[in-house]
Kinemage of the C-alpha trace (Angstrom):
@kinemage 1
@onewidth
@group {chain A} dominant
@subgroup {mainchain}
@vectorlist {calphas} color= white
{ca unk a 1} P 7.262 6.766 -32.566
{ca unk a 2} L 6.423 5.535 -28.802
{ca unk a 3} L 4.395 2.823 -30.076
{ca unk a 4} L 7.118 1.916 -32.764
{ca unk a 5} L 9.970 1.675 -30.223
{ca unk a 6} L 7.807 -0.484 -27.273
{ca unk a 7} L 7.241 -3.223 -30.138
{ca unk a 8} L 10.615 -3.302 -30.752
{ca unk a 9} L 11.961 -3.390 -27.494
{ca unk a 10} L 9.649 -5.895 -26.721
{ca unk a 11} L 11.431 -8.305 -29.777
{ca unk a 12} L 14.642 -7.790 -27.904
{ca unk a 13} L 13.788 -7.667 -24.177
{ca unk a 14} L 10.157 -9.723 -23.979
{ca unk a 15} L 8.007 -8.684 -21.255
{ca unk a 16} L 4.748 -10.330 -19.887
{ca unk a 17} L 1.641 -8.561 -18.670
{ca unk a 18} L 2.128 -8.291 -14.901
{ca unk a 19} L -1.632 -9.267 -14.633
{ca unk a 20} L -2.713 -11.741 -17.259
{ca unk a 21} L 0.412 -12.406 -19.033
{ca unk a 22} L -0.194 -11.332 -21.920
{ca unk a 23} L 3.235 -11.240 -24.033
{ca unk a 24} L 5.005 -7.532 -24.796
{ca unk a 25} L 3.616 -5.258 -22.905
{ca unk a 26} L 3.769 -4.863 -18.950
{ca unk a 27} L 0.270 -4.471 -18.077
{ca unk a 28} L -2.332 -4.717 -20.705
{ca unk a 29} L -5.169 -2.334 -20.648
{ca unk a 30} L -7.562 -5.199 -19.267
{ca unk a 31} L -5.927 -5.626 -16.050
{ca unk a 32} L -5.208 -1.607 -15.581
{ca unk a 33} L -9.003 -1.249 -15.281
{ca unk a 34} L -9.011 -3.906 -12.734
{ca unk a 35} L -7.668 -1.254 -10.546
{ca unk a 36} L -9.943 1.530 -11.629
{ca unk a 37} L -13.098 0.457 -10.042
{ca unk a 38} L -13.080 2.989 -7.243
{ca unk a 39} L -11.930 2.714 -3.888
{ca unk a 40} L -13.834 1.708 -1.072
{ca unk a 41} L -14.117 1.549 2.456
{ca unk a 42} L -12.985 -1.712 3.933
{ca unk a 43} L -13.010 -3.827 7.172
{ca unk a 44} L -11.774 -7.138 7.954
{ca unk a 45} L -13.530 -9.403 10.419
{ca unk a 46} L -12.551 -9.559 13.193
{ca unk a 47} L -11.308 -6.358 12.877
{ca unk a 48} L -8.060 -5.514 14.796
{ca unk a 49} L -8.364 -3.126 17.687
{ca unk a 50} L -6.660 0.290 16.795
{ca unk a 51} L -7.395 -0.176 13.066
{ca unk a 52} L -7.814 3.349 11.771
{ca unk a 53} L -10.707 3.578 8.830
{ca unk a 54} L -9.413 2.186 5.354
{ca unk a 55} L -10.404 2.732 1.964
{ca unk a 56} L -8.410 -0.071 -0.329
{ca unk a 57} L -8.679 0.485 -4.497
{ca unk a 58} L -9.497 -2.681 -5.413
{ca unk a 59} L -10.522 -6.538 -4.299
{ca unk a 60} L -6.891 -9.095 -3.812
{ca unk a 61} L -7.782 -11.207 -6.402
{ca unk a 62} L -7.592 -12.389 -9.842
{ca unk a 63} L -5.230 -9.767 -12.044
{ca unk a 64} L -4.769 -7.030 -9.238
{ca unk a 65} L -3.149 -10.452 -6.745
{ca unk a 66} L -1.051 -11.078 -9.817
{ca unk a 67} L 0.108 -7.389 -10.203
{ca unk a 68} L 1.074 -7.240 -6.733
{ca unk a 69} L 2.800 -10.468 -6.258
{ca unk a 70} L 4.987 -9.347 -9.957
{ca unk a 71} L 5.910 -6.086 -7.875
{ca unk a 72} L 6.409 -7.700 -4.274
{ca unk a 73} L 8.291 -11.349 -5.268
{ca unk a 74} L 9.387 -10.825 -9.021
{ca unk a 75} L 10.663 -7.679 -8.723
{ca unk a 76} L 8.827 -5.835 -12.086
{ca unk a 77} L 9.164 -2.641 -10.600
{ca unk a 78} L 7.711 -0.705 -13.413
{ca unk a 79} L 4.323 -1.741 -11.834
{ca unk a 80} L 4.609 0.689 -9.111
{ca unk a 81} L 3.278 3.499 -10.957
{ca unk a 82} L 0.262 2.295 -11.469
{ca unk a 83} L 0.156 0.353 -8.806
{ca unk a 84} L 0.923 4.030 -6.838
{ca unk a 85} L -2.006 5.580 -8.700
{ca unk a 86} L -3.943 3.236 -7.502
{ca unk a 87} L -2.697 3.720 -3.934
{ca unk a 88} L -3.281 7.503 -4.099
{ca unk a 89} L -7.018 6.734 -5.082
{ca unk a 90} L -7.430 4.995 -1.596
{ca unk a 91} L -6.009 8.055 -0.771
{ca unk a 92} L -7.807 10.669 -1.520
{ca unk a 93} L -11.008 8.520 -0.736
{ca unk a 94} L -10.159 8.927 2.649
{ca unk a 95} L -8.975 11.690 3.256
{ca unk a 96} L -12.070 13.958 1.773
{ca unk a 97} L -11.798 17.743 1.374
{ca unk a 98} L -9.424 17.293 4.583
{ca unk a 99} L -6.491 16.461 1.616
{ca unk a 100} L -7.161 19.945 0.087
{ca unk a 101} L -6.491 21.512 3.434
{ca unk a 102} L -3.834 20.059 4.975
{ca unk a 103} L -0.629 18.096 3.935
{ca unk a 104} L -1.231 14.397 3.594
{ca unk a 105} L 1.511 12.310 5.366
{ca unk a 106} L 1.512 8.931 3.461
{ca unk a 107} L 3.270 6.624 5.980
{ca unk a 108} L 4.389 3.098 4.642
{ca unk a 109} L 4.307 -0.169 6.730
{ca unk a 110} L 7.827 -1.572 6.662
{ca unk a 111} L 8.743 -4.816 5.409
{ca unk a 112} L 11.021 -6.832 7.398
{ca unk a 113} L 14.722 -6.164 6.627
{ca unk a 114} L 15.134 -9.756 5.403
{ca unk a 115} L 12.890 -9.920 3.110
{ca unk a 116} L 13.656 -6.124 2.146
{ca unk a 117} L 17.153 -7.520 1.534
{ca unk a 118} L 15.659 -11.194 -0.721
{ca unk a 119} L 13.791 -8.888 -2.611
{ca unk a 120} L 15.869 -5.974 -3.140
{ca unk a 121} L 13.427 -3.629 -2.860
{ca unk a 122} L 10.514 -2.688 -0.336
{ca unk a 123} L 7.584 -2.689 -1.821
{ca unk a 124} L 5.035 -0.379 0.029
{ca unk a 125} L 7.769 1.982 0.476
{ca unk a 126} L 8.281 1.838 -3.253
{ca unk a 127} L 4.438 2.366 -3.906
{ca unk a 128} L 3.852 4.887 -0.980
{ca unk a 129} L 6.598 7.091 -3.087
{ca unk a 130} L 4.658 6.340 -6.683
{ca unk a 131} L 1.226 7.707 -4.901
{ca unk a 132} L 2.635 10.519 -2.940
{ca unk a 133} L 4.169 11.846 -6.671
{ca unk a 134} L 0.304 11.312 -8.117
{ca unk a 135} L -1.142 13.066 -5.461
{ca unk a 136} L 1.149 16.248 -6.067
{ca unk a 137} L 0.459 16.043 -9.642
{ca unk a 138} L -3.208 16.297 -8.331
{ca unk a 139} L -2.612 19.613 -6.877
{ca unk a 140} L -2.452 17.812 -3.289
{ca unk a 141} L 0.221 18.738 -0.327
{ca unk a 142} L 1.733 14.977 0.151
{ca unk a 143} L 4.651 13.457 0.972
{ca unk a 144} L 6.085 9.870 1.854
{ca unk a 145} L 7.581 9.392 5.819
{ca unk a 146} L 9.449 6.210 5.842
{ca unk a 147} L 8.828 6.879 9.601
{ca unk a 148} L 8.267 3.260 10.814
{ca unk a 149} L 11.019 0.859 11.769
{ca unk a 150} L 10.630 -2.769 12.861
{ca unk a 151} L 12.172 -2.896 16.864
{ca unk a 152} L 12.417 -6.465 16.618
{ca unk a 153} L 12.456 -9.873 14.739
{ca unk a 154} L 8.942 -11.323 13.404
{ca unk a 155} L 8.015 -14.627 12.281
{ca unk a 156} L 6.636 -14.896 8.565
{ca unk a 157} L 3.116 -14.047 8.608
{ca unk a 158} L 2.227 -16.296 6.203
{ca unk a 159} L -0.317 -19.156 7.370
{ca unk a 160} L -1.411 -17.084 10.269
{ca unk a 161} L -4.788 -16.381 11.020
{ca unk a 162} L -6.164 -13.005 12.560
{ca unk a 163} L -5.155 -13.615 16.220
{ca unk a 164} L -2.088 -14.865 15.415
{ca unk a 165} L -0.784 -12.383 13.137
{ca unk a 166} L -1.563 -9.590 15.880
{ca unk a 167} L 0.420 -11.564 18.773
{ca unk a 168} L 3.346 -11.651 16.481
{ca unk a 169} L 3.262 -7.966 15.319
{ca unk a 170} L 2.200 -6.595 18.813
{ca unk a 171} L 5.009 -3.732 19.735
{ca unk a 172} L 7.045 -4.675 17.010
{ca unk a 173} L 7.190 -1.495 14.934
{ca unk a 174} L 8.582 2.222 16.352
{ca unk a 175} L 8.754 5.438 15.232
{ca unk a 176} L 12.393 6.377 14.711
{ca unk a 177} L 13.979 9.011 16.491
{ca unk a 178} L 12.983 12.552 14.366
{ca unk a 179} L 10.049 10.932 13.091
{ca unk a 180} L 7.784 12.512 15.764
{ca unk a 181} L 8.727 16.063 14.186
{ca unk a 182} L 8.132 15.099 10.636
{ca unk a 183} L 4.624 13.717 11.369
{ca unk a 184} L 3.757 17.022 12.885
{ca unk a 185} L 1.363 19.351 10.555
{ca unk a 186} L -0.057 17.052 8.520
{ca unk a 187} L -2.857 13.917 8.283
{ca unk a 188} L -1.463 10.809 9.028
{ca unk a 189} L -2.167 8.024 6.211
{ca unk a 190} L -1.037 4.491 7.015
{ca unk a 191} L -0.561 2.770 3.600
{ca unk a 192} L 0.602 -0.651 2.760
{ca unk a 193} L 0.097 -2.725 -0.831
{ca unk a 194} L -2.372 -5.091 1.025
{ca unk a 195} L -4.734 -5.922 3.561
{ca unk a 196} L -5.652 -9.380 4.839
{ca unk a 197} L -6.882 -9.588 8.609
{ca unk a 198} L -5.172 -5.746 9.281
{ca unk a 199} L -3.048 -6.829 12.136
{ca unk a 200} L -0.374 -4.849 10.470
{ca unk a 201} L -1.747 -1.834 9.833
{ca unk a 202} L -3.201 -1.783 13.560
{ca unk a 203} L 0.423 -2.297 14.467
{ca unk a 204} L 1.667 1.007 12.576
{ca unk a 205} L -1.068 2.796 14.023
{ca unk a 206} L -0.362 1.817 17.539
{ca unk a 207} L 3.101 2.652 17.353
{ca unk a 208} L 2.368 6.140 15.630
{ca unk a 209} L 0.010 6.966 18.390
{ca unk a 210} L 2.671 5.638 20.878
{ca unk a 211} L 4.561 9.194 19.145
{ca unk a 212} L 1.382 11.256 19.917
{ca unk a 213} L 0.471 12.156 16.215
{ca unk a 214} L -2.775 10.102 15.685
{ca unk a 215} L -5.521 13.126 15.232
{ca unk a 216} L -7.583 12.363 11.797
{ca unk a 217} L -5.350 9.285 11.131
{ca unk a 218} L -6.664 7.135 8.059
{ca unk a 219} L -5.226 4.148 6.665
{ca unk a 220} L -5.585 3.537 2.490
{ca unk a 221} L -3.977 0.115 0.485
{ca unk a 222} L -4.131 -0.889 -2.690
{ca unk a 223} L -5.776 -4.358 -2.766
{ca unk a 224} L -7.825 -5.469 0.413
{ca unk a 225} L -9.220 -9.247 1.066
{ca unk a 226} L -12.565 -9.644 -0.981
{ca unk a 227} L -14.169 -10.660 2.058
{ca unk a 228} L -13.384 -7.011 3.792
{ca unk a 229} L -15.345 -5.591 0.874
{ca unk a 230} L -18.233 -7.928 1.198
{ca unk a 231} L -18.644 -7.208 5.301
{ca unk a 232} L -18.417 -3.514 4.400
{ca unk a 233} L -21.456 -3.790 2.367
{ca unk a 234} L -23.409 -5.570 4.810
């Protein structure tokens, strides 16, 4: 009956394979194993002072880019889910046996409120939600703090490199007031949809230690730069 209905809602209202674009369904099963390789740790070079360890699911390129971009810019939100799944992977790759013990914090990077407001929608917040659900339905204590606020106005890191990125990001994000409490009993786990040269995430975790709750802190996304998986194995 499932499979009847999908084929004919996808005569009335076509949809494109978020990863290949394949016509009438949203991701085809080709590109959902693209995400299903198994998370790994990951390291950018240079790598940003501050950066907490990482584990990312899978390499930004090829199918999983195209995923990601269909979330972030086009706004095919039905992606998150898997997109979460894949999140809470990184997840759980970094946190070990600690994630059985105590209650895993999952802490999204904010997006910039413009942007937030082009898109209509932030998207790590949106995923950080989708993984924090898949990790409960794992039998794991988590939960998602939208803890992180940007304190001032950024320029568009696009077509920055490494240094530059960090100068523009340095004490720009804050822990809003009451966050400090709700980061209390728990691991602290930075997440974000991507990772390029990590100046963000570096950012988040400077401003969460600037609340005092860095003990154990991790950092998982979904898709990292290829080249942070090739230094890792080196």
């Amino acid at each position: 009956m499932r499979s009847w209905w999908r084929e004919i809602a996808g005569l009335v209202l076509p949809v494109a394979c978020g990863g290949c674009g394949r016509p009438r369904t949203e991701l085809c099963e080709e590109c959902a194993a693209s995400l299903a390789a198994g998370p790994r740790r990951v390291r950018p070079s240079p790598e940003p002072e501050g950066l907490p360890p990482v584990h990312a699911a899978a390499p930004y390129e090829n199918a999983v880019r195209a995923m990601l971009l269909a979330h972030k810019e086009r706004g095919v939100l039905g992606l998150a889910g898997v997109l979460g799944g894949a999140l809470a992977d990184a997840v759980r790759a970094g946190a070990g046996h600690a994630g059985d013990r105590v209650p895993l914090l999952l802490v999204p990077v904010p997006s910039a409120r413009r942007a937030t407001a082009a898109r209509g929608h932030d998207p790590a917040r949106r995923i950080a939600a989708a993984a924090a659900a898949e990790l409960r339905r794992g039998g794991a204590r988590a939960r998602m703090l939208a803890v992180l606020r940007q304190r001032r106005v950024v320029a568009d890191q696009a077509g920055l490199g490494a240094r530059e990125r960090g100068l523009n990001l340095a004490g720009a994000l804050g822990v809003v007031d009451g966050g400090r409490r709700l980061l209390d009993g728990g691991r602290v786990v930075l997440v974000d949809d991507v990772l390029t040269t990590g100046a963000s995430l570096a950012e988040a975790a400077r401003a969460v230690r600037s609340a005092g709750r860095a003990p154990g802190m991790r950092a998982a996304v979904v898709a990292a730069s290829p080249s942070a998986f090739e230094i890792n194995r080196n």
